[in-house]
MMTF fields as JSON, N, C-alpha, C and O atoms, coordinates in Angstrom:
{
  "mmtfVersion": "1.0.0",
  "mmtfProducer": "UNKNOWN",
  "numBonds": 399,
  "numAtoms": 400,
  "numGroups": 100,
  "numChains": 1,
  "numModels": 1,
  "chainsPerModel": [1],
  "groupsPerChain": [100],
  "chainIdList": ["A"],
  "bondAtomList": [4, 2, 8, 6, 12, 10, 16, 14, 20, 18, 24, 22, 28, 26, 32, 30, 36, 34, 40, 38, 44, 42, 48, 46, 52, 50, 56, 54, 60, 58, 64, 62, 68, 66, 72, 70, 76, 74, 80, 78, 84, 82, 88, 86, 92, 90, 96, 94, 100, 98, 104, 102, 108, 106, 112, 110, 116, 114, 120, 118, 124, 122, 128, 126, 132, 130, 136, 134, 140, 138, 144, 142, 148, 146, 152, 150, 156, 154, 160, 158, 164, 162, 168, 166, 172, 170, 176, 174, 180, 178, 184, 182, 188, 186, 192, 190, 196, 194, 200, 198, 204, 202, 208, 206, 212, 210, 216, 214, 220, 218, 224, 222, 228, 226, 232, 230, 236, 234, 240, 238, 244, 242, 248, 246, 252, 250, 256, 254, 260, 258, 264, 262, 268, 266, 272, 270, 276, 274, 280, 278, 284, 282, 288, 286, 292, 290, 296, 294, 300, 298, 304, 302, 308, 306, 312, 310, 316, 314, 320, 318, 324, 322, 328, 326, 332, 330, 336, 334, 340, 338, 344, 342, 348, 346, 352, 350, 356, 354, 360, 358, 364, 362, 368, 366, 372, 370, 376, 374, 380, 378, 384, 382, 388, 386, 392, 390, 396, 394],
  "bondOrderList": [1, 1, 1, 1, 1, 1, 1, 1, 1, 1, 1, 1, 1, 1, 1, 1, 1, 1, 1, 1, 1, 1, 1, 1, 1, 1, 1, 1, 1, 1, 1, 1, 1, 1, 1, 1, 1, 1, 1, 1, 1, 1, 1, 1, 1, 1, 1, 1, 1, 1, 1, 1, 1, 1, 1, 1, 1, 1, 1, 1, 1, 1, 1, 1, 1, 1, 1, 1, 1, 1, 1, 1, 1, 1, 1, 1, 1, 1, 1, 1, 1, 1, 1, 1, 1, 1, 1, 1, 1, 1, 1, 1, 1, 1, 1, 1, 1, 1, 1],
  "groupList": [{"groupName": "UNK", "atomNameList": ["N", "CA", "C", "O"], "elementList": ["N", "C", "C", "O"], "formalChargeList": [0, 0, 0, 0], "bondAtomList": [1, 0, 2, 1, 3, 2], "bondOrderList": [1, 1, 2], "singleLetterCode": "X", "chemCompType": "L-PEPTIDE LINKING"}],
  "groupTypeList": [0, 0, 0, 0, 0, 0, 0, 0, 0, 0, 0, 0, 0, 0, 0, 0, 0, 0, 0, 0, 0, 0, 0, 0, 0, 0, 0, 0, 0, 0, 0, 0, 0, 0, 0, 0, 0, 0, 0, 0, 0, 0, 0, 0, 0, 0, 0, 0, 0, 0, 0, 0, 0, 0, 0, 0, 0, 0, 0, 0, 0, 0, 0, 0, 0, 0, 0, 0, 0, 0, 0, 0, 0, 0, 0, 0, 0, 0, 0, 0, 0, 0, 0, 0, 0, 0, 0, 0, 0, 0, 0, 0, 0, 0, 0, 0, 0, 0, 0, 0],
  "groupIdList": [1, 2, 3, 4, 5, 6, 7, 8, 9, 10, 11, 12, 13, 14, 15, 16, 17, 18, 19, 20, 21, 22, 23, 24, 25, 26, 27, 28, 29, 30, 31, 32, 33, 34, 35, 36, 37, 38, 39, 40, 41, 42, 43, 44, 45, 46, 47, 48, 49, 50, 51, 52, 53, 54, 55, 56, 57, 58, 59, 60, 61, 62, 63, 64, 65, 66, 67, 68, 69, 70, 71, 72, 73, 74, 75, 76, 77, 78, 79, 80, 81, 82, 83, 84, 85, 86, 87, 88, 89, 90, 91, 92, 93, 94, 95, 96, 97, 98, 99, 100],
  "secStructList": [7, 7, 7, 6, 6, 1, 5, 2, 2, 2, 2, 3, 3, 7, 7, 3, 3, 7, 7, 1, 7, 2, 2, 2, 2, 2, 2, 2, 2, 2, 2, 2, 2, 2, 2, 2, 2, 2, 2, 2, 7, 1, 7, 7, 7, 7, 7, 7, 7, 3, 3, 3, 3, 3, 3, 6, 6, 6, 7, 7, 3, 3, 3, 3, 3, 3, 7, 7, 7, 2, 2, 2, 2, 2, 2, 2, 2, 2, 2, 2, 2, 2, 2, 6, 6, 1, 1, 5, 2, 2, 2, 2, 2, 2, 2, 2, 6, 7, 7, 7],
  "xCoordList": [-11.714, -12.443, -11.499, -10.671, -11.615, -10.776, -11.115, -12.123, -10.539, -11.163, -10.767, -9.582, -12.019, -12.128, -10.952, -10.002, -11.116, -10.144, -9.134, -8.617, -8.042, -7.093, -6.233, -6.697, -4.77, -4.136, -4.028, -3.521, -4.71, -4.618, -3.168, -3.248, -1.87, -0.647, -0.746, -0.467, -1.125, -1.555, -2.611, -2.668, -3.238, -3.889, -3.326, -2.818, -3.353, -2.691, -1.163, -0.348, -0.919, 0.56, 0.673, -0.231, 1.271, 1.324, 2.11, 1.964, 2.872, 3.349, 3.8, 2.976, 4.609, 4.759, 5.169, 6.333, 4.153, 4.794, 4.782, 4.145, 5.447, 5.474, 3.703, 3.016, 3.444, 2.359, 2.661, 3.778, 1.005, 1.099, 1.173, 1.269, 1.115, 1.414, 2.528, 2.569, 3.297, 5.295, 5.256, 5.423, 5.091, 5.536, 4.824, 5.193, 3.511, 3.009, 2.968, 3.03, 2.891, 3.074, 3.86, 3.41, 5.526, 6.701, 6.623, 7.401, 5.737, 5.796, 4.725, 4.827, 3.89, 2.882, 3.559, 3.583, 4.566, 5.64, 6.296, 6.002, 7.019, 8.35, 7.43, 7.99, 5.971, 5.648, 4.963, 5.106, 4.271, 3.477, 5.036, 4.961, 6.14, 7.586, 7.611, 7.524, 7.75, 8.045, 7.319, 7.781, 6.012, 5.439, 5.071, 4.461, 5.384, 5.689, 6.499, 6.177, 7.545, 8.988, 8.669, 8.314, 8.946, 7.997, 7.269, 7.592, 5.512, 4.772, 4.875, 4.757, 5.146, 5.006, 6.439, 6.481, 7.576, 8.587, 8.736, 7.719, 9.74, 9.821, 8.404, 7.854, 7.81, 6.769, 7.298, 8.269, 6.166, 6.349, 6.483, 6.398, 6.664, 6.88, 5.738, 5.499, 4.979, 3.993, 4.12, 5.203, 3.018, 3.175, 4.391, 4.878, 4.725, 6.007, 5.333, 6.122, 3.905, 4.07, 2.57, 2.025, 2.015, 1.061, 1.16, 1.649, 0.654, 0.535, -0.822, -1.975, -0.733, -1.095, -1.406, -0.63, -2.615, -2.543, -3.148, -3.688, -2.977, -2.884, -3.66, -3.454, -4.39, -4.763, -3.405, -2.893, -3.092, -2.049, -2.557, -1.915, -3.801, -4.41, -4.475, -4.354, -4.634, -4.833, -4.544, -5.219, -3.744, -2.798, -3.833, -3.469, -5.253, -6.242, -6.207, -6.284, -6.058, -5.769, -7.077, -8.169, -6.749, -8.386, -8.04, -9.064, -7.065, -6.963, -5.725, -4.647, -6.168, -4.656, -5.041, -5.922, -4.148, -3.862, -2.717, -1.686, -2.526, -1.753, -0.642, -0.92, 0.513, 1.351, 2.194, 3.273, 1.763, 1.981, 3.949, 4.738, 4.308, 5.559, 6.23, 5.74, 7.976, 8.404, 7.813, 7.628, 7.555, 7.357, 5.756, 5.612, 4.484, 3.817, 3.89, 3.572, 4.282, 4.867, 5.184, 4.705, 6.07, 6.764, 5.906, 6.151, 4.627, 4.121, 2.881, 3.117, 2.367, 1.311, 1.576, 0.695, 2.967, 3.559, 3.088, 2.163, 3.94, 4.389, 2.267, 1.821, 1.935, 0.553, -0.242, -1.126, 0.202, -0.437, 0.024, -0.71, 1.734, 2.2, 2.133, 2.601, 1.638, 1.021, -0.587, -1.055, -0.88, -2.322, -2.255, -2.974, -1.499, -1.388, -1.003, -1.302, -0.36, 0.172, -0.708, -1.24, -1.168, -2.273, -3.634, -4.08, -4.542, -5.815, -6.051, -5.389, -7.463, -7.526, -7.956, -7.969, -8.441, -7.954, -9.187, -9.126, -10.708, -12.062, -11.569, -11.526, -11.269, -11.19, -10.302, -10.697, -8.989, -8.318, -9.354, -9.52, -10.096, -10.856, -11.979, -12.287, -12.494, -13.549, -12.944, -13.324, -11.952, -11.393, -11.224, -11.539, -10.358, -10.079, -11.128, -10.885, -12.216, -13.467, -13.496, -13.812, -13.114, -13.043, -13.68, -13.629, -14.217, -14.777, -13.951, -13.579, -13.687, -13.01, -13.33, -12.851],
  "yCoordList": [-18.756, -17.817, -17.252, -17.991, -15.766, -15.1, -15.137, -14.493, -15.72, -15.656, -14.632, -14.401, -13.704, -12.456, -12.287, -11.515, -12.935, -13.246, -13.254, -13.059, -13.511, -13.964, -12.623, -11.525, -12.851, -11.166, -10.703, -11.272, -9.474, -8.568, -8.856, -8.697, -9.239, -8.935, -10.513, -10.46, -11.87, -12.831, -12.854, -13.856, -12.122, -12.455, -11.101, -11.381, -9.798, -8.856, -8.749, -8.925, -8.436, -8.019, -6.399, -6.208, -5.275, -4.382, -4.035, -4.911, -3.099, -2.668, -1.264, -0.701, -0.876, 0.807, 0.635, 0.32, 0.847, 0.857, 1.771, 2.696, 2.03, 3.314, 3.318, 2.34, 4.529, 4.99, 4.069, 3.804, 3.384, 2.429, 3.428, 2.762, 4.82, 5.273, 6.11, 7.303, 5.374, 6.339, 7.108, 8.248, 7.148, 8.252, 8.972, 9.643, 9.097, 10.151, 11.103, 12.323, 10.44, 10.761, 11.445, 12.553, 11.474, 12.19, 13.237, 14.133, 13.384, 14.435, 15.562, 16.788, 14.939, 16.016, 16.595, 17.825, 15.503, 16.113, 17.174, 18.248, 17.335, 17.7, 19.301, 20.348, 18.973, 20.232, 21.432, 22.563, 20.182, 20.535, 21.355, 22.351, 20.676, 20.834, 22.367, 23.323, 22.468, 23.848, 24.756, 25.339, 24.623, 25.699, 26.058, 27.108, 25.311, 25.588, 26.443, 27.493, 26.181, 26.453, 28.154, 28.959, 28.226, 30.008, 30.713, 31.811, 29.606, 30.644, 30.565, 31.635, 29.515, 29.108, 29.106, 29.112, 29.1, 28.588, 27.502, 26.811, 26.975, 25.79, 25.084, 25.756, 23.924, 23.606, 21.728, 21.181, 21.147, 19.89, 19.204, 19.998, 17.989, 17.262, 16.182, 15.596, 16.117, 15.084, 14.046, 13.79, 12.899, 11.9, 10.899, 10.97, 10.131, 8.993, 7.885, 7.011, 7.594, 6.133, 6.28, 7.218, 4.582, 4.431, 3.042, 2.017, 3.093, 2.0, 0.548, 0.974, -0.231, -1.376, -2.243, -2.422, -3.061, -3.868, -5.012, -4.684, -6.307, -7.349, -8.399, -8.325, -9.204, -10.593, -11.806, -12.07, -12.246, -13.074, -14.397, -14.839, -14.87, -16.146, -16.167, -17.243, -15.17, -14.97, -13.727, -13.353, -13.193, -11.534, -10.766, -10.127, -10.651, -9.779, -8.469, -8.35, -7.323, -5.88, -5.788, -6.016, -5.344, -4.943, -3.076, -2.406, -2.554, -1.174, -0.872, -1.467, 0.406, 1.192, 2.714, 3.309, 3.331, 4.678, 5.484, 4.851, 6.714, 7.155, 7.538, 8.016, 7.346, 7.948, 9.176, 9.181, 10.457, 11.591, 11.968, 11.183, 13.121, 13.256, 12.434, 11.339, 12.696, 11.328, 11.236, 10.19, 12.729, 12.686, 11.994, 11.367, 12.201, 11.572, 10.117, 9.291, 9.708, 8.684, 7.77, 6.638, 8.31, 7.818, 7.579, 6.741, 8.692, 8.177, 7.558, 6.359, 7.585, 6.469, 5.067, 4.208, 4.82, 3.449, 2.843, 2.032, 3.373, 3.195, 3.247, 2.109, 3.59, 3.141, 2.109, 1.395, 2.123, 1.063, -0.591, -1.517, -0.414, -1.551, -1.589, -2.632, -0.686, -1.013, -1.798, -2.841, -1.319, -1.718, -3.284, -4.194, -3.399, -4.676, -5.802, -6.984, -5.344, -6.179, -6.395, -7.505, -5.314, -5.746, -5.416, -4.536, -5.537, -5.644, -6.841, -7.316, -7.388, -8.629, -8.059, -6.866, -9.345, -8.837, -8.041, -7.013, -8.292, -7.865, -6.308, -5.347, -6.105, -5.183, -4.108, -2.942, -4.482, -3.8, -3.092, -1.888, -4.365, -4.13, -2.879, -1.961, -3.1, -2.396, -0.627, 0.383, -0.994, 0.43, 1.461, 2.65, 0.307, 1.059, 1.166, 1.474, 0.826, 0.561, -0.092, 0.436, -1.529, -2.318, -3.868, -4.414, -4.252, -5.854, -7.229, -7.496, -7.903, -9.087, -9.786, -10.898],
  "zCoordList": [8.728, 9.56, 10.613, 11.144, 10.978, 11.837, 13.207, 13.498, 14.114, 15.383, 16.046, 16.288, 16.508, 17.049, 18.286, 18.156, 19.222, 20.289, 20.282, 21.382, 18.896, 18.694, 18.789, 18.481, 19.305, 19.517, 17.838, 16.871, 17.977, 16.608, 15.89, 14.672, 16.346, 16.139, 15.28, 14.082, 15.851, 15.142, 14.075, 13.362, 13.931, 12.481, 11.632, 10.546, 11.963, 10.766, 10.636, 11.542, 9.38, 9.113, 8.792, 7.978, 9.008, 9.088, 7.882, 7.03, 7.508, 6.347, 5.699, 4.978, 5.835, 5.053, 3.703, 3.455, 2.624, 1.325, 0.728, 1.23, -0.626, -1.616, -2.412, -2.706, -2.546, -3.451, -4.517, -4.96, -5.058, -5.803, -7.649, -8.68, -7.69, -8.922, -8.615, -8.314, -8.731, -7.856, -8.895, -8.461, -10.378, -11.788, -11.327, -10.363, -11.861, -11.9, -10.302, -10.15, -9.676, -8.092, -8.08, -7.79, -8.336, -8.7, -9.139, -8.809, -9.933, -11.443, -10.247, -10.299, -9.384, -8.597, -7.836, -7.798, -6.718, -5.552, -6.328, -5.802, -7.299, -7.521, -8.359, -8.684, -8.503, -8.888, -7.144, -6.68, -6.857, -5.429, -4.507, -3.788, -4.782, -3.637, -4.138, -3.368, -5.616, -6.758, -5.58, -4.599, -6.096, -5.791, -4.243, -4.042, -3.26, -2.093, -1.813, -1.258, -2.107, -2.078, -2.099, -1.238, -3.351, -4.047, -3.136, -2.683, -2.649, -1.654, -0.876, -0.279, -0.116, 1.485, 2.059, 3.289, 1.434, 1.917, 2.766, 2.722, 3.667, 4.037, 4.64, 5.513, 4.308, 4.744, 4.802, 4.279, 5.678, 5.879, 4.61, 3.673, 4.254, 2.67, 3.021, 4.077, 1.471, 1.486, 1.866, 2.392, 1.776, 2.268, 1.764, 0.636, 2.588, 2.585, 1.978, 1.621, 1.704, 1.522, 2.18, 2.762, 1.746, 2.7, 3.654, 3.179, 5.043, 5.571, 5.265, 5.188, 5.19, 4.776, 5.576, 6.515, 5.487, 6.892, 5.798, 4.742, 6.206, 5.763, 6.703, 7.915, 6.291, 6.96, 6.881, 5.793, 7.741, 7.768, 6.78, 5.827, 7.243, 6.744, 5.091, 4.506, 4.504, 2.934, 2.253, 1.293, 2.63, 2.582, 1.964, 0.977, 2.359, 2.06, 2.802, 4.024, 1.758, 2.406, 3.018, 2.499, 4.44, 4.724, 5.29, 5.425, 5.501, 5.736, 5.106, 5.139, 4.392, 3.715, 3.983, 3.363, 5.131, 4.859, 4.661, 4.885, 4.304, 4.409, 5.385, 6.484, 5.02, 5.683, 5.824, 5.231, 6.693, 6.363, 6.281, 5.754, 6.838, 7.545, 7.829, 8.103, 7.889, 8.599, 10.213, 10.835, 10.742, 12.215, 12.586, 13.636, 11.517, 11.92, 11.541, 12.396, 10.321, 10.054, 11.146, 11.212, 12.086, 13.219, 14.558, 15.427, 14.526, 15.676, 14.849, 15.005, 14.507, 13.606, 13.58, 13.613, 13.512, 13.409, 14.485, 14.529, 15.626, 17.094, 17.378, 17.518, 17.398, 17.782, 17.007, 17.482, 15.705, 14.829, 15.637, 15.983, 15.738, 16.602, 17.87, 18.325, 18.824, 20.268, 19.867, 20.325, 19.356, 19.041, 18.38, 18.791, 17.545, 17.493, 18.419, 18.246, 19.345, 20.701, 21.088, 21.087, 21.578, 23.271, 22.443, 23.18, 21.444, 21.226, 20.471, 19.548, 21.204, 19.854, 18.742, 18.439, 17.926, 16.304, 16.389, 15.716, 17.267, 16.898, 17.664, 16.896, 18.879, 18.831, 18.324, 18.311, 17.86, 16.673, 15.642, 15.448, 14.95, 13.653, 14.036, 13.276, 15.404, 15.972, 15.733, 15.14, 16.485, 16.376, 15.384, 15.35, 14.202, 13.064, 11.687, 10.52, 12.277, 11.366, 10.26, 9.194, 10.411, 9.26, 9.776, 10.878, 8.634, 9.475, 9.401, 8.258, 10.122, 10.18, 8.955, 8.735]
}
């Protein structure tokens, strides 16, 4: 059992991983990049990956989103890991709408 109280940073593990279908995923970027390129010209690049959050006690995913840009990428992190510092785990969970 997860005790609510406990600092969020002690019970979740955080995580940036690759899209769990990298082929076919590839085959969309490299067409989605194509046809940018053509209409839009330079535009931001899809997502990097998604972030992952983990229960420490039994590595049960309880949140996975995306990770956009490297730039939002970068500040998404940096708040995902403030938030893990200073909130407990209930109010972490509270926040990001998921249940303990």
């Amino acid at each position: 059992m997860t005790d609510p109280s406990a600092p969020a940073h002690d019970v979740f593990a955080l995580s940036l991983e690759r899209h769990e279908h990298q082929g076919l995923r590839k085959l969309r970027l490299l067409a989605w990049s194509a046809l940018a390129l053509v209409s839009l010209g330079a535009v931001d690049t899809p997502s990097v990956g998604e972030f992952v959050l983990r229960r420490r006690s039994d590595g049960a995913e309880v949140l996975r989103m995306d990770a956009e840009s490297q730039e939002e990428t970068s500040i998404l992190q940096h708040e995902l890991e403030s938030q893990l510092r200073t909130l407990t785990a209930f109010a972490f969970a509270e926040r990001w709408s998921f249940a303990l």
